[in-house]
C-alpha positions in Angstrom: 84.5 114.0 58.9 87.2 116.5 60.5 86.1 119.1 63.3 87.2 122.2 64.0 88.1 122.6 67.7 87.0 126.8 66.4 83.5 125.2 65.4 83.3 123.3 68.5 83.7 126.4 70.4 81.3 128.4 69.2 78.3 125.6 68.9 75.8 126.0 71.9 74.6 122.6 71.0 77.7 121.0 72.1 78.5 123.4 75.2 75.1 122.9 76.1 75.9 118.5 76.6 79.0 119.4 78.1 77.5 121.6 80.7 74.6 118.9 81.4 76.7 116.1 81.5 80.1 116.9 83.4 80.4 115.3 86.8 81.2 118.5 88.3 78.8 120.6 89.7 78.5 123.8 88.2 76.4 127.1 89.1 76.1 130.7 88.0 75.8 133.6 91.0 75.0 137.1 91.1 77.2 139.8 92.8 74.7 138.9 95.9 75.9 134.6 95.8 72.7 134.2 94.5 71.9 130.9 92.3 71.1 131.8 88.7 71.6 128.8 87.0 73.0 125.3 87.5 73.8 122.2 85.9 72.1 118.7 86.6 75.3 117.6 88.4 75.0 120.4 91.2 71.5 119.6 91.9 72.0 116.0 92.4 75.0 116.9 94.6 72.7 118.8 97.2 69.7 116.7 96.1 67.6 119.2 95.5 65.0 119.8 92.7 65.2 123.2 90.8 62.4 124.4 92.4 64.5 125.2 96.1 67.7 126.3 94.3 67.0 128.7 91.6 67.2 132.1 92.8 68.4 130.8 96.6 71.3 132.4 98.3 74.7 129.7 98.2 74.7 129.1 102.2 70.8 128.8 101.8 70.7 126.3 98.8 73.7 124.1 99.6 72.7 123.3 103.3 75.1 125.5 104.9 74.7 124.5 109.1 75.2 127.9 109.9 71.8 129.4 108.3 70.0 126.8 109.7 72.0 127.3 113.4 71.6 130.9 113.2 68.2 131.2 111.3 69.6 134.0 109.4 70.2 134.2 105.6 73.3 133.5 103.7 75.5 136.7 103.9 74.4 137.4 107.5 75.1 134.3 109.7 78.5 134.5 112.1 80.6 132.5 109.7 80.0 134.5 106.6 82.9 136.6 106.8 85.5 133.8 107.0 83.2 131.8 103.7 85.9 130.7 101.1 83.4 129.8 98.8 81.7 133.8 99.4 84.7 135.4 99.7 86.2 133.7 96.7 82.6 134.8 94.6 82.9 138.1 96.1 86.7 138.6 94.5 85.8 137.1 91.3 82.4 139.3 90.7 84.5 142.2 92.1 88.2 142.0 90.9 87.2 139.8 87.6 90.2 137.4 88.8 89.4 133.8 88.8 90.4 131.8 91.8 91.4 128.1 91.3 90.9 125.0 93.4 90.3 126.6 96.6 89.3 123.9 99.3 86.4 123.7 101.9 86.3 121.4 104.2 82.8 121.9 106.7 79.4 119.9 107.7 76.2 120.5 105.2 72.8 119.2 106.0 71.9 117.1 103.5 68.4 115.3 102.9 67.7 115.4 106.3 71.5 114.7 107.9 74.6 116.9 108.5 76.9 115.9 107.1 80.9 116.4 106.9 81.9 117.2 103.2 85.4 118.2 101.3 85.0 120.4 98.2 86.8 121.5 95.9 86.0 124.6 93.8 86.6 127.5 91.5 85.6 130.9 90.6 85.9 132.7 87.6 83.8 135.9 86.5 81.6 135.4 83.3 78.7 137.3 81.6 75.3 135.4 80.6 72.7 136.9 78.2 74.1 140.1 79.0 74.4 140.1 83.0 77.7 139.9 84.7 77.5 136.8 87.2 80.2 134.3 88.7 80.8 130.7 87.2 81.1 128.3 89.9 82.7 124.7 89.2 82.4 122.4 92.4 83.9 119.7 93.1 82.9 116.6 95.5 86.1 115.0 97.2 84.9 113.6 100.2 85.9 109.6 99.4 89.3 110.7 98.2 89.9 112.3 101.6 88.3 109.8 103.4 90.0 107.2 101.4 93.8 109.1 102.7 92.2 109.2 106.0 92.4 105.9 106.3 95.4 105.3 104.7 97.0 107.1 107.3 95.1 105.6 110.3 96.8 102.1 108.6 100.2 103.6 108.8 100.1 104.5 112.0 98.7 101.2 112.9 101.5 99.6 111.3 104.2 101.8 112.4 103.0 101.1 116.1 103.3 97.5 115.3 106.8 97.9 114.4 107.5 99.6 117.4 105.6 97.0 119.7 107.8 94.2 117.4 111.2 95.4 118.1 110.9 96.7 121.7 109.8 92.6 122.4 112.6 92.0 120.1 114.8 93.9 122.7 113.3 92.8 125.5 114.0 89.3 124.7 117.7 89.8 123.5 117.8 91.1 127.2 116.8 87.9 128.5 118.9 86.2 126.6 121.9 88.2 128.1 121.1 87.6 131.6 120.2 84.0 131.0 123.9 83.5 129.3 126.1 85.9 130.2 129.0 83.8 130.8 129.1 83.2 126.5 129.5 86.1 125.7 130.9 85.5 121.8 127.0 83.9 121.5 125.5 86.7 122.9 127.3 89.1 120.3 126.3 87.0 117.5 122.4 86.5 118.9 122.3 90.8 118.8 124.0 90.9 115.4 121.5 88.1 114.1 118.2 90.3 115.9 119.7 93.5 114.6 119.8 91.7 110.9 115.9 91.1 111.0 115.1 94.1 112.4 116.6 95.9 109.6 114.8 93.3 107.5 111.5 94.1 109.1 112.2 98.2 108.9 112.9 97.1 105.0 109.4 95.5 104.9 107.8 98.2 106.2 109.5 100.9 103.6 109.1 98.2 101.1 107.0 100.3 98.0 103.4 98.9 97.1 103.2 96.5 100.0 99.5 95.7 101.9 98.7 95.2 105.0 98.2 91.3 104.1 101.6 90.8 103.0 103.1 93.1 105.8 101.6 90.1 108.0 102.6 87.3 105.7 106.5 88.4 105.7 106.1 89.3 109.6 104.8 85.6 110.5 107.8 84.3 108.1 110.1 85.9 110.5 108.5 84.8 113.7 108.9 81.0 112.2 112.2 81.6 111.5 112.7 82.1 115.7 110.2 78.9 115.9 113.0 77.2 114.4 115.7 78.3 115.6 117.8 76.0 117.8 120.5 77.1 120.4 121.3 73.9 122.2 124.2 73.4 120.2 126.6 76.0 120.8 125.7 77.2 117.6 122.3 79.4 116.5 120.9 77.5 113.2 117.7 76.1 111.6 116.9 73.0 110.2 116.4 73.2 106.8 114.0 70.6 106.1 111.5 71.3 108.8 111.7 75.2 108.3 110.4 74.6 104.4 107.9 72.2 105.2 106.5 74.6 107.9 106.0 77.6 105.2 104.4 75.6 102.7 101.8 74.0 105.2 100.9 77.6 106.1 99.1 77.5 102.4 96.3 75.3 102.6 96.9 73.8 99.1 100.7 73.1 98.7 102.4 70.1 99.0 105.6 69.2 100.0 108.0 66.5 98.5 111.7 66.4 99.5 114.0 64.1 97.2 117.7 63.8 98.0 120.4 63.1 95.6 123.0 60.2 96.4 125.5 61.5 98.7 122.9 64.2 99.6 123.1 65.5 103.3 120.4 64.3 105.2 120.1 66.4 108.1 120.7 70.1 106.6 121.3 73.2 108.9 121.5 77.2 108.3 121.7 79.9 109.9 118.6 82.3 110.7 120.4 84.9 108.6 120.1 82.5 105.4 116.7 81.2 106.3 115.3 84.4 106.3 115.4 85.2 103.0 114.7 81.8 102.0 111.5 82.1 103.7 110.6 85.2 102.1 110.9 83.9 98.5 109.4 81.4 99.3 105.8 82.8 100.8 106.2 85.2 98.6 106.1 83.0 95.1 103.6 80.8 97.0 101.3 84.3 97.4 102.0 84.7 93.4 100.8 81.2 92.9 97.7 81.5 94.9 96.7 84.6 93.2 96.6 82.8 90.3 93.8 81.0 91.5 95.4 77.7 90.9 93.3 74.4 92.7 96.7 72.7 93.9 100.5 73.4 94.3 103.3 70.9 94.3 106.1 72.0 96.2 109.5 70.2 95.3 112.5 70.3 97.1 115.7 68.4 95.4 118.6 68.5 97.4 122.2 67.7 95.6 126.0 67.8 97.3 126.3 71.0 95.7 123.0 72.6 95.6 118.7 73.0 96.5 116.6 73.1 94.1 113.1 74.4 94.8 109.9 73.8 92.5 106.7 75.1 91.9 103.8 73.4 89.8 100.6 74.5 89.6 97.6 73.0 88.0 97.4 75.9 85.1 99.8 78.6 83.4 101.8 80.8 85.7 103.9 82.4 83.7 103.3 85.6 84.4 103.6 85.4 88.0 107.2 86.3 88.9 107.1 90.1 89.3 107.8 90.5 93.2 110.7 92.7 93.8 111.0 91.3 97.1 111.5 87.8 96.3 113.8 88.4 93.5 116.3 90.0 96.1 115.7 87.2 98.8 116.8 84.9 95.7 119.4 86.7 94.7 121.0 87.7 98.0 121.2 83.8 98.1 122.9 83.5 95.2 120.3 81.7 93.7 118.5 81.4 90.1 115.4 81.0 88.8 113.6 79.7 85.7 110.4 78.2 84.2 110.9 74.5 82.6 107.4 74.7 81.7 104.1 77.7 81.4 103.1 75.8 84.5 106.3 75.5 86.9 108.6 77.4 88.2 112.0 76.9 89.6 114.5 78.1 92.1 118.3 77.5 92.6 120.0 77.9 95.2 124.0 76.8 95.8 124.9 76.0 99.4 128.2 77.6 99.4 125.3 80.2 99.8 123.4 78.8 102.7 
């Protein structure tokens, strides 16, 4: 059967459902702000039976503090005169202009409690069996608000994080200067190498569609990084060996095997610049593995004269799993490559002219 959007229009039957069924709340008022009709959706808004709406003054029916402060009537309390919600009806009845998506933001007593509420509403003039009144569609947006609220709070609290990370970062490159001041060509390299993960760290923090889990999953790969870093060489490096085995056992599930190809190097160091991104694609894929829910992860690091070769396998199919910007760009700032042998494994390449 074909409708007619014309037909739909003009048939009270199905105007009537949409009126009684819309989650917004909608109301009729007289040039006075006085309630002539509402829909189901405003009364359970206010939580109020028909009974102490119909015919009550806006202020008076919604809970407004100020009629209940004041113990005067809508239209007379102190606040009446700065009302969006009266002075947006008064326009509409008055000017016949509708007014959209104004916002009010204020504390309602509700069932007993006052409490704070952000609305949304609009006003447009209509006429009902004859009898010019105000339609009234009001909307509830407290969660959403509260939701950005703390949205906000988080990103302050991360930002401040950031801030308390990198003045210790600078406080202990500081150290470092007084403690060898007579090597200077190390020092110059130990601030280059601090600057590089601090821009690494601003990175995460900008990094689109991270959570605050994962801000502290990359943040505690970069602390192990300076766990293993060594400086009693003359050089600044990290053993490779130790470093990967240390991220895996951070995920309760994963284990490591390490097999070396004849003529393999045994003992295997890089810099903290290299091991850096290293360890981000590598908590990062072991995050993807674990979301999959998989029982048990074998971690398998083969190790050739002319290349490391890092690999997955999980007890089911995780296919799906490589999406992550972020570890894509730790790979491929290493030069590495990646593939799946199988629906259940997943492999990473890395050459060490790279590392």
């Amino acid at each position: 059967m074909k409708w007619d959007i014309a037909d739909l229009k003009e048939s009270k039957a199905f105007l009537n459902d949409i009126y009684k069924n819309v989650t917004t709340a909608i109301f009729l008022a007289d040039s006075d702000a006085r309630l002539a009709h509402f829909n189901d959706a405003f009364s359970a808004l206010f939580y109020k039976p028909e009974d102490q709406l119909i015919g009550e003054l806006c202020g008076n029916a919604m809970g407004c503090p100020f009629v209940k402060d004041e113990n005067l009537d809508c239209g007379s309390t102190s606040n009446c005169s700065r009302c969006e919600l009266r002075a947006s009806i008064i326009k509409s009845f008055t000017e016949h202009v509708p007014v959209y998506k104004q916002e009010m933001i204020r504390d309602f007593d509700i069932c007993g409690k006052r409490l704070r509420k952000h609305f949304t509403f609009t006003t447009k003039f209509a006429t009902y069996l004859g009898e010019a009144y105000v339609l009234v569609l009001f909307d509830d947006v407290t969660d959403l608000a509260e939701a950005r609220e703390t949205l906000r709070q988080k990103n302050a609290y991360l930002q401040a994080a950031a801030g308390s990370l990198t003045s210790e970062l600078i406080e202990r490159s500081n150290e470092l200067a007084v403690i060898q001041e007579k090597n200077i060509e190390l020092m110059q390299e130990i601030r280059h190498r601090i600057g590089n993960l601090l821009q690494i760290l601003v990175s995460l923090l900008q990094y689109e569609g991270w959570r605050l889990e994962d801000f502290y999953r990359r943040l505690d790969t970069i602390i192990e990084v300076y766990r293993y870093t060594c400086y009693e060489t003359g050089d600044i490096t990290v053993p490779l060996i130790g470093f990967v085995q240390a991220i895996a056992e951070k995920e309760g599930n994963c284990s490591v095997t390490i097999n070396w190809h004849k003529n393999a190097e045994r003992s295997i160091l890089i810099a903290p610049e290299t091991a850096t991104p290293l360890g981000l694609a590598l908590v990062e894929t072991l995050a993807r593995v674990c979301r999959k829910q998989a029982n048990s992860i074998k971690l398998s690091l083969g190790l050739s004269e002319s290349e490391m070769e890092i690999s997955f396998l999980a007890d089911e199919d995780i296919s799906d799993i490589y999406e992550d910007k972020l570890a894509l760009a730790m790979i491929d700032q290493l030069s590495g490559t990646t593939c799946f042998p199988s629906a259940s494994e997943f492999r990473i390449a890395i050459p060490f002219s790279a590392i």
